[in-house]
C-alpha positions as CSV (number, residue, x, y, z in Angstrom):
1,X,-22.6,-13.4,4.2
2,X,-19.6,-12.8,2.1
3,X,-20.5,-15.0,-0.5
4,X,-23.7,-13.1,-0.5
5,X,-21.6,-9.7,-1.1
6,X,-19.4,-10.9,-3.4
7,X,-22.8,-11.6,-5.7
8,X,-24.0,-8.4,-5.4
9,X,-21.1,-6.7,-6.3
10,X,-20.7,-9.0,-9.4
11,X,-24.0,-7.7,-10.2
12,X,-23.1,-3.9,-10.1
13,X,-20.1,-4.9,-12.2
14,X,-22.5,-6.3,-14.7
15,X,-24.5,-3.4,-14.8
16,X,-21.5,-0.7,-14.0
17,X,-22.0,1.5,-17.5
18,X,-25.7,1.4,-16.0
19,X,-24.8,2.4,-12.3
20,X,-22.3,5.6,-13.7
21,X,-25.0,6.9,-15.6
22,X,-27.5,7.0,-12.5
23,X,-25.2,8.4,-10.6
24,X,-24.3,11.3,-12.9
25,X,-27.8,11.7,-13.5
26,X,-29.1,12.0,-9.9
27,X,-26.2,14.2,-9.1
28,X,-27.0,16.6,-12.0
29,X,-30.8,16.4,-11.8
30,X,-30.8,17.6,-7.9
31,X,-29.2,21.1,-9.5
32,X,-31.3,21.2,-13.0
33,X,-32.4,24.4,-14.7
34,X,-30.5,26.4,-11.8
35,X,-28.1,29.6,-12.2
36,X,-25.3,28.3,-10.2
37,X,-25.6,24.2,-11.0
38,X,-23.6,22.2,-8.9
39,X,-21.7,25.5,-7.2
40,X,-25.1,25.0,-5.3
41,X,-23.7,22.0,-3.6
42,X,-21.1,24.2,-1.8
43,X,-23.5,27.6,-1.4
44,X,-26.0,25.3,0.0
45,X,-24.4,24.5,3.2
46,X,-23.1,27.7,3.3
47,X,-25.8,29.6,3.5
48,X,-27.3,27.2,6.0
49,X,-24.6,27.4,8.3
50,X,-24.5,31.3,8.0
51,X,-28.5,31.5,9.2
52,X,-27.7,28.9,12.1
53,X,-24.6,31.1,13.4
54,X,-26.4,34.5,13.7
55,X,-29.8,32.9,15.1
56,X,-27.9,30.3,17.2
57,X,-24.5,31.7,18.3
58,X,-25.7,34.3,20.8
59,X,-28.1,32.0,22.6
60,X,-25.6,28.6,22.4
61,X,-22.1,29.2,21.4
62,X,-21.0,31.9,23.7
63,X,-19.3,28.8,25.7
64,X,-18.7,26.4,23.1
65,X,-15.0,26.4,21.5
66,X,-14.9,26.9,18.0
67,X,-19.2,26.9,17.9
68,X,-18.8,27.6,14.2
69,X,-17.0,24.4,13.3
70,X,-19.3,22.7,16.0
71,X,-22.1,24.0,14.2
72,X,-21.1,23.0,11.1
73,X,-20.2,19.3,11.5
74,X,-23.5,18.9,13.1
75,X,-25.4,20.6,10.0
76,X,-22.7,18.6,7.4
77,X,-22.8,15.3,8.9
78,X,-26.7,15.1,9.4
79,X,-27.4,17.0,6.1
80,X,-25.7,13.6,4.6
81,X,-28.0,11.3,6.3
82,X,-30.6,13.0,5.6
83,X,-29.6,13.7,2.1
84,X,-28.9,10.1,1.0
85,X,-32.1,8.5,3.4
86,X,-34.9,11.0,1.6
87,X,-32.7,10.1,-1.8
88,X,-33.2,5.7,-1.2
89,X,-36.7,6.1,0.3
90,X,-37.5,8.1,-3.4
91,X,-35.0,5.8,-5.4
92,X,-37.4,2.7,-6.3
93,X,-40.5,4.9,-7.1
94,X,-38.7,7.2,-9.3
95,X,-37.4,4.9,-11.3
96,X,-40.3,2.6,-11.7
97,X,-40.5,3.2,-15.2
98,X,-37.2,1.3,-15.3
99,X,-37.8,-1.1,-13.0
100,X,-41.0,-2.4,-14.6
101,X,-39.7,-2.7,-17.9
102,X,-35.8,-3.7,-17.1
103,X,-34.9,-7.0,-14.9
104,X,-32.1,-5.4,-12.5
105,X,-31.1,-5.5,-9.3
106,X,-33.4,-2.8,-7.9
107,X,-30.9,-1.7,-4.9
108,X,-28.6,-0.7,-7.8
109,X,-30.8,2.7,-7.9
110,X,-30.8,3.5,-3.9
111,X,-27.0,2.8,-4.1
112,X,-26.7,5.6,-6.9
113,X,-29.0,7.9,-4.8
114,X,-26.3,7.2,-2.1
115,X,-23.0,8.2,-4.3
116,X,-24.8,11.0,-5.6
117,X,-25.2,12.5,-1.9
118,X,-21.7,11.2,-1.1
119,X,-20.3,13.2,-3.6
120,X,-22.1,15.9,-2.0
121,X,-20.6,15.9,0.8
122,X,-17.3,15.4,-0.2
123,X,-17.4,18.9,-1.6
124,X,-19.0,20.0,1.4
125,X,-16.1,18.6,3.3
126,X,-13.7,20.0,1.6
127,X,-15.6,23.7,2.8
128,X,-15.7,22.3,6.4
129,X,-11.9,21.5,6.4
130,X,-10.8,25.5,4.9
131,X,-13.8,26.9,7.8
132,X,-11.8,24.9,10.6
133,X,-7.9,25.8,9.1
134,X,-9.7,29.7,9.2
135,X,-11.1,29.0,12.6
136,X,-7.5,28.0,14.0
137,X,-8.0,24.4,14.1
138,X,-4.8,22.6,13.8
139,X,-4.9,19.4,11.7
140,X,-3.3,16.4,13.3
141,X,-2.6,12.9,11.9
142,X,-5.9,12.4,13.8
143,X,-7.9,13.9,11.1
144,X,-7.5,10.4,9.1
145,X,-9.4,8.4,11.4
146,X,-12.6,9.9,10.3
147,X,-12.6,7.3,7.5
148,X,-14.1,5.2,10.3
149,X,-17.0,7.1,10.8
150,X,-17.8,8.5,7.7
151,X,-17.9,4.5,6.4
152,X,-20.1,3.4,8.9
153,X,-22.3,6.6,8.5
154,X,-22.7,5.4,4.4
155,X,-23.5,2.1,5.6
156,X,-25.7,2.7,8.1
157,X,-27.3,5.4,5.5
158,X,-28.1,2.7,2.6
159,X,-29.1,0.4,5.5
160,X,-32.3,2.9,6.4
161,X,-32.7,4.0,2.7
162,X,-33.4,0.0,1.8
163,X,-35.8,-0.1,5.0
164,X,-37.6,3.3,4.0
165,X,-37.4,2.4,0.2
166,X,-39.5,-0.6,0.4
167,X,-41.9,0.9,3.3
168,X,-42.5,4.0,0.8
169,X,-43.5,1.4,-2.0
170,X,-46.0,-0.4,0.1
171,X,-47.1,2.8,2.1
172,X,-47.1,6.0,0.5
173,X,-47.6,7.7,3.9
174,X,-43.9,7.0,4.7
175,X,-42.7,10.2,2.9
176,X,-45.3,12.4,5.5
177,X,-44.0,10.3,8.7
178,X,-40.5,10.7,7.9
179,X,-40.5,14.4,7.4
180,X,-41.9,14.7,11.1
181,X,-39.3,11.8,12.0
182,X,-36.2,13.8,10.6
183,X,-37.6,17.0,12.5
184,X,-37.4,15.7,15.5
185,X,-34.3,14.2,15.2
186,X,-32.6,16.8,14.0
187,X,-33.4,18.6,17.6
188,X,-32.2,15.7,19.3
189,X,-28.9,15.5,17.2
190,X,-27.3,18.7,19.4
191,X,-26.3,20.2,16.1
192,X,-26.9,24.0,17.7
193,X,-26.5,23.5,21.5
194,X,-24.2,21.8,24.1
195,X,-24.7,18.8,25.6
196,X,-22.3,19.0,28.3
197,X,-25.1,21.5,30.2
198,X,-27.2,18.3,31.0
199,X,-26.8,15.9,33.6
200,X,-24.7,13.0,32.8
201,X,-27.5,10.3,32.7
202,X,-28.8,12.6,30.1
203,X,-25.9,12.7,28.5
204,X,-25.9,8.9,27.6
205,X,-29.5,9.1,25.7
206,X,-28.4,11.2,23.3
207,X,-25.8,7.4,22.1
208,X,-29.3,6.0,21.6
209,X,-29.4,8.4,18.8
210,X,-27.1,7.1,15.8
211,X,-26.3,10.3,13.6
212,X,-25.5,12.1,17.6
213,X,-23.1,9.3,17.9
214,X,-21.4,9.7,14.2
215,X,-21.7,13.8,15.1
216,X,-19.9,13.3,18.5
217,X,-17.0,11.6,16.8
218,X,-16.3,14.6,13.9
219,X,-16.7,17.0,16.8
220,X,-14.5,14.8,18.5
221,X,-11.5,14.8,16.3
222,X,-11.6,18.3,14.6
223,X,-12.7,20.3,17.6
224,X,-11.0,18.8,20.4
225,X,-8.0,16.5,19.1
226,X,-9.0,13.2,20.2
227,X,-9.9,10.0,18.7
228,X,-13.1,8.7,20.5
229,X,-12.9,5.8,22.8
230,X,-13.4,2.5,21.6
231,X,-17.4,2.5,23.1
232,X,-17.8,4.9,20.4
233,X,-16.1,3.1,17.8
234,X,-18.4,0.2,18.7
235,X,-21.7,2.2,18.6
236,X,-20.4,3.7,15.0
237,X,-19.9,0.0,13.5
238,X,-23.0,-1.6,15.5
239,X,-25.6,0.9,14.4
240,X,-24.6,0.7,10.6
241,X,-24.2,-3.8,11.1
242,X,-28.2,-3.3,12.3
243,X,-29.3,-0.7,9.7
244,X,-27.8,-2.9,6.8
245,X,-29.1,-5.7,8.2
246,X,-32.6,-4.7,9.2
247,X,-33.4,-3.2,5.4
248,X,-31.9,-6.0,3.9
249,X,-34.1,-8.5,5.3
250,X,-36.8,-5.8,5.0
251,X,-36.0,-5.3,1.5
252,X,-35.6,-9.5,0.6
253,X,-39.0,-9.7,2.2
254,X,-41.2,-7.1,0.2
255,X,-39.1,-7.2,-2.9
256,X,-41.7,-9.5,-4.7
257,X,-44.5,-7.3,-4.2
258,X,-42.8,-4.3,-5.3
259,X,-43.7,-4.9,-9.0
260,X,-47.5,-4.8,-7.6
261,X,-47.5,-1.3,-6.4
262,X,-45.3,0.4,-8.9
């Protein structure tokens, strides 16, 4: 497995001039031909977080602590998954004209879909930390641990986009399902309500939900001071280990017929 790694990064390194300019290019592109460019990547959330507070705060957050930070690592953590998955499941189709003309490595263009969104939400990030400092949060040496989850989140996110990027080649319907797919989970993410109002066998479905779990654990930190327990910690690493895994076999499988559909 290591060896296997160590390949593949040698192969980005081959191709690194190749992998900058993607990434520059599919962060740029997202805000082409627009008044405010990349400022958009910060107004964005914004403006989605303000709409969420005034339809959601009177109905949800009149016992939540801090329900606007609450709100906003919900929105800011799935916006990413979402961001990057919609971002690989596009990235081989895209750039077909490439691909069919160019012998690369063909994950090199998901993975450049994937910096481009985590660049993103860096910036976004960097909003979310100045709302919390506003909002009276106080920043701890705690705040560091969210490395942990914001790795596994980017691994588990490249580990769907390769599963969704090689469905969407062979099945064009993907794009349709997955729309209706990222509805629904974005309800069952508890980005706008509490879920300490349900039962407590309740309570545990919502871990069968991965982005909940990486959610739970920002709340977890910023909100309320604590580092999650070390069942959370595994559900973070274990959901990224089967995502990667899962699209890579899925994406070593179909990667011969790709050419074919393009």
């Amino acid at each position: 497995m290591v060896n296997v790694i160590k390949e593949q990064v040698m192969k980005i390194k081959k191709h690194q001039f190749l992998f900058e300019e993607l990434v520059k290019r599919d962060f740029k592109k997202k805000y082409k031909r627009t008044a405010l460019g990349m400022l958009w990547s910060l107004v964005s959330p914004l403006m989605q977080l303000l709409v969420m507070s005034v339809v959601f705060t009177n109905f949800f957050g009149r016992n939540v602590p801090h329900y606007t930070i609450y709100l906003f690592a919900g929105n800011l953590t799935f916006s990413f998954f979402r961001d990057s998955t919609y971002g690989g499941m596009n990235s081989l189709m895209q750039n077909s004209n490439i691909i069919t003309k160019i012998n690369l490595p063909k994950y090199m263009f998901l993975l450049s879909k994937n910096v481009a969104s985590l660049i993103n939400f860096g910036l976004t990030l960097l909003i979310f930390f100045v709302f919390a400092l506003f909002d009276g949060i106080h920043f701890s040496i705690n705040f560091i641990t969210l490395i942990y989850p914001i790795a596994c989140l980017i691994v588990f996110n490249i580990g769907c986009g390769l599963i969704l990027s090689a469905l969407f080649v062979l099945f064009k319907d993907i794009q349709y399902l997955y729309d209706i797919f990222t509805m629904m989970l974005m309800y069952l993410s508890a980005i706008f309500y509490y879920t300490g109002d349900y039962p407590e066998h309740i309570q545990k479905l919502f871990y069968l939900n991965p982005v909940y779990v990486y959610i739970t654990y920002f709340r977890d930190v910023v909100i309320y001071g604590y580092i999650p327990g070390w069942k959370t910690h595994l559900l973070c690493l274990l959901y990224a280990a089967i995502a990667l895994l899962a699209g890579a076999l899925i994406y070593k499988k179909y990667n011969y017929k790709f050419m074919y559909y393009m």
